[in-house]
N, C-alpha and C positions, 0 to 999 in steps of 0.2 A: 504494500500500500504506500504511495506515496504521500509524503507531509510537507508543506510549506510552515516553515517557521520564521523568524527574523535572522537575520543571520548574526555571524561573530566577526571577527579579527581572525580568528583561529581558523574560520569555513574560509576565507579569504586566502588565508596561507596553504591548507591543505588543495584547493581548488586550482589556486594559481603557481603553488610552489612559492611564494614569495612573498614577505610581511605587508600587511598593508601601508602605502606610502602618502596615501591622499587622507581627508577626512573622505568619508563615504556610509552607509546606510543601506539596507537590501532585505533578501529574503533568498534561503536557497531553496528548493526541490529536494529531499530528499530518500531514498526508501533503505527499506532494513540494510543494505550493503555499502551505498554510496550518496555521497550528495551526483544529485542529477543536472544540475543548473543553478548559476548564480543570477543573480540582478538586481540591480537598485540604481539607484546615483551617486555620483560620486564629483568632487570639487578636486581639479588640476589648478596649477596655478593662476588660471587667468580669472578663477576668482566665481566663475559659474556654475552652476549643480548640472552634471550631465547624465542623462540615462544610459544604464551598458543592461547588455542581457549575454551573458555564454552558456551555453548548454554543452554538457560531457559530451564527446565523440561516440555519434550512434544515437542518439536520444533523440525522439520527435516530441512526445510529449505538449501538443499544441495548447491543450484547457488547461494543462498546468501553468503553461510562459502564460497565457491571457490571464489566469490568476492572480500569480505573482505581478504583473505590470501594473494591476491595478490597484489592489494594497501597495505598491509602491508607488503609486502616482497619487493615492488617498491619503497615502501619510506625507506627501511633498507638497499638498495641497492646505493639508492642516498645518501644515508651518509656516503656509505662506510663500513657498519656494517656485521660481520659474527655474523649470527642466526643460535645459537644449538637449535634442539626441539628431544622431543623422542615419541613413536608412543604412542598412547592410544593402552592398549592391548585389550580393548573393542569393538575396532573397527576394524571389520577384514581389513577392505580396507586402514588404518592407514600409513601402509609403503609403497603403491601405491601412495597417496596422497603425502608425500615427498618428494619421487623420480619424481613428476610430477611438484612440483614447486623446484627444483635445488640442492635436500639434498642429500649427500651422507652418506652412514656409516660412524662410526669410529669406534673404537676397542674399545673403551673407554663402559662400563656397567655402568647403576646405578639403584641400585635395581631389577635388571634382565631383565632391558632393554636398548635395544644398543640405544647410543647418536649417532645422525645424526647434519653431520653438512653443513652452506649452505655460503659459500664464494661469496661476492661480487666482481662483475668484475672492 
């Protein structure tokens, strides 16, 4: 059975292999053997809260990721935070996914792809 929980510092290290560097906030997937997918936001230097999602190699797990993105976009919303994310160009449904939980374009590129951004009410 799979469980979404909040995550840690410590899902962060076992997941990525390496200590977390940014502040950031999330929720992983996990079931009796493995965490399955991380995701949340996370603040790099330039000061803005961005959405990430990975999922473990092999894992589709689609109602799960829609889960998880939304408890984390409920909890980024109850603090009042705007979440830029930009699409995975890997996945064609990427900028449907967006536009379905509150993102809008911007004009703004990086690396030849448009930053989306999602303003708390």
């Amino acid at each position: 059975m799979t469980v979404l929980r909040k995550a840690t510092n410590d899902d962060w290290h076992k997941f990525f292999g390496m200590p977390a560097f940014v502040p950031w906030q999330g929720y992983v997937a996990e079931d009796r053997r493995m965490i399955l997918g991380i995701g949340g936001i996370f603040m790099p230097n330039d000061g803005r809260w961005h959405a990430f999602l990975k999922k473990a190699p092999g894992v589709r797990a689609v109602l799960t990721t829609y889960k998880a993105a939304k408890l984390t976009l409920d909890d980024a919303e109850q603090q009042g935070l705007t979440v830029y994310a930009m699409p995975d160009d890997g996945i064609s449904s990427a900028c449907a996914f967006l536009k379905r939980f509150g993102f809008v374009e911007t004009e703004e590129m990086i690396d030849g792809l448009t930053y989306w951004k999602r303003i708390s009410e």
